[in-house]
N, C-alpha and C positions, 0 to 999 in steps of 0.2 A: 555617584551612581555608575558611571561609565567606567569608571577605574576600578569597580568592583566586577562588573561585566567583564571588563576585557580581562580579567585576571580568575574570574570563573572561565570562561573559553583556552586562555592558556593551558588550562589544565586538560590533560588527553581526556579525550570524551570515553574511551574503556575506562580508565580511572574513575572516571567520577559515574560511570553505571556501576562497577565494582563496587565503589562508596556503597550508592546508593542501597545494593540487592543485599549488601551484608547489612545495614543497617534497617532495612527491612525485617529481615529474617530475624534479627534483636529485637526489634521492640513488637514483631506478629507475637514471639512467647512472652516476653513480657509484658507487654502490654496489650492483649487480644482486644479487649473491649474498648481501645480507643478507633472506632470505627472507622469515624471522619477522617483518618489518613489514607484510607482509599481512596479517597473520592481522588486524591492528584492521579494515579493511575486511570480513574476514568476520565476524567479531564483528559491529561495525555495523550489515551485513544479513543478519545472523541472527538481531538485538537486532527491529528491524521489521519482520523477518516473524512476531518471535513475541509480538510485543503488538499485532499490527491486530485481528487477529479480538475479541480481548477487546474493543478498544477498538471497534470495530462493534458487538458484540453487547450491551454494558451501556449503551455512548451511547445506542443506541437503545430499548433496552428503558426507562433513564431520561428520556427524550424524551418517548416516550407517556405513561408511566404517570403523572408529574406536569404533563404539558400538559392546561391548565384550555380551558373553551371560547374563553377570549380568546386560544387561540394557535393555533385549528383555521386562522386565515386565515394564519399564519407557515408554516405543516404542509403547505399546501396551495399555498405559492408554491415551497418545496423541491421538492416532490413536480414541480412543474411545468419548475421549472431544470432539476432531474433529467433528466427527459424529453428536456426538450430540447437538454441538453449531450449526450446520449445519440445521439440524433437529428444532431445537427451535430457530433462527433466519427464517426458512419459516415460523411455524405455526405462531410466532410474526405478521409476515407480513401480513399475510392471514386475521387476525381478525383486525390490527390496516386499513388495504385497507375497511373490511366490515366497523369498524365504524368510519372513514373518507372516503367514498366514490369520488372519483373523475372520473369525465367525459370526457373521450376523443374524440377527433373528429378525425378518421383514416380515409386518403386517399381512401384506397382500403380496404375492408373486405372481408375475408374469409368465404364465407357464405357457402361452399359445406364440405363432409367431409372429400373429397380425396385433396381439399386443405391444409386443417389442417393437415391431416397425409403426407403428400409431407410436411412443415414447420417443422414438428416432424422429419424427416427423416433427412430434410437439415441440424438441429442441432445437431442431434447425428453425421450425416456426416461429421461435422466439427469438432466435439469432439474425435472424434474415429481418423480421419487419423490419419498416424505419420508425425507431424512436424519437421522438420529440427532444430537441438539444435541451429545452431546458429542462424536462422533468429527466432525460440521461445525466445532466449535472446531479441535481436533486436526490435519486436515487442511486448515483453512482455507477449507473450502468457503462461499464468499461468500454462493449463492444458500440454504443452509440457513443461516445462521445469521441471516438478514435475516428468513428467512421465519420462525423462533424466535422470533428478537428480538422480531418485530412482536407476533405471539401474546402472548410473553406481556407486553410493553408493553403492550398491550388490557386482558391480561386482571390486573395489576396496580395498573390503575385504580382497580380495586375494593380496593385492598389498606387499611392504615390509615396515616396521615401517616409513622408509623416505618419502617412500612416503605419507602415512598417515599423518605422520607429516608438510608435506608440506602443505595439503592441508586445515588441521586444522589452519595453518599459516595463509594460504589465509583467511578461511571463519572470522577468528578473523580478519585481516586487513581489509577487508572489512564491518564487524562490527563495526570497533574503528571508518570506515569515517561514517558510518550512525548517530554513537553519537555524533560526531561534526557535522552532517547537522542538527540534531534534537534540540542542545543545540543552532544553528543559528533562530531556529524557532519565537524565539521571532521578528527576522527583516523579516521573512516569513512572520509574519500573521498581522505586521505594516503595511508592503506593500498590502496586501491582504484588510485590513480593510480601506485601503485609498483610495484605488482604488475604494472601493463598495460604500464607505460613499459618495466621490468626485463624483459618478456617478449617484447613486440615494437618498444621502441625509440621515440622522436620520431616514427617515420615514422607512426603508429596516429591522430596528431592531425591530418596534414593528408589521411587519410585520412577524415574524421570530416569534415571542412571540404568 
């Protein structure tokens, strides 16, 4: 069984998602009504929505807690990419929205401007409270579990070598299952592709183009 694994892995991972989306895309037309091969695609991504948050909240809490002063200037060029991938991913958005315009048709519109600032207020209001670490796990909420992590990243500074070590443990164990759900990706995105092809046909790709 391992020797079958390591020689599935050997194989470049583009390869075998390429496998996977054309052999998708074969048996969605030929064979539409075998359903049950979607289900790996939802599998898949239900496998990585439900190890990010861990894998966020212990990378990071292991980050800090064992980051010595020799690696405040590593912490501090992320923290800056961050920013700025943050930064040039809106203005991206800002000019690809002006020169592909699209037209929505919204229920209700905010036409006054005490509306608009009550919607401004609701989202900072929900960015600001403090969420609860473990229902932020649960539901994924990004901004609390970053804001956890960091805490107590800090405040495990303080902790002793074992523990550190521990939890460096965890955030790697939890790592090694993400590279085995990513190396499954090729039967992720078979399922995914068979499902779309099976539902709406060839014509969905050069709609996509």
């Amino acid at each position: 069984m391992k020797k079958l694994w390591n020689k599935w892995t050997d194989i470049a991972l583009v390869k075998r998602i390429l496998v996977g989306l054309i052999l998708g895309a074969i048996l969605g037309i030929a064979v539409p009504g075998a359903t049950g091969i979607a289900i790996l695609g939802d599998v898949f991504v239900s496998a990585l929505k439900a190890i990010a948050p861990l894998l966020v909240f212990f990378l990071v809490i292991s980050s800090l807690c064992n980051a010595g002063k020799s690696h405040g200037d590593v912490i501090k060029t992320v923290i800056i990419l961050y920013m700025f991938s943050t930064v040039l991913a809106a203005v991206i958005a800002v000019f690809a929205s002006m020169a592909f315009p699209v037209k929505l048709t919204l229920a209700t519109a905010a036409t006054t401007d005490a509306a608009a600032l009550q919607v401004i207020v609701e989202v900072l209001n929900n960015l600001l409270l403090v969420a609860n670490p473990v229902s932020s796990l649960v539901n994924a909420n990004y901004v609390g579990i970053l804001m956890w992590a960091i805490l107590l990243g800090l405040a495990f500074r303080a902790a002793n070598n074992m523990t550190q070590n521990v939890l460096k443990d965890v955030a790697d164990g939890i790592s090694t299952v993400v590279t085995w759900i990513i190396n499954m990706a090729p039967f992720g995105i078979f399922g995914l592709v068979f499902n779309t092809v099976s539902t709406n046909g060839l014509d969905i790709f050069t709609t996509y183009g």
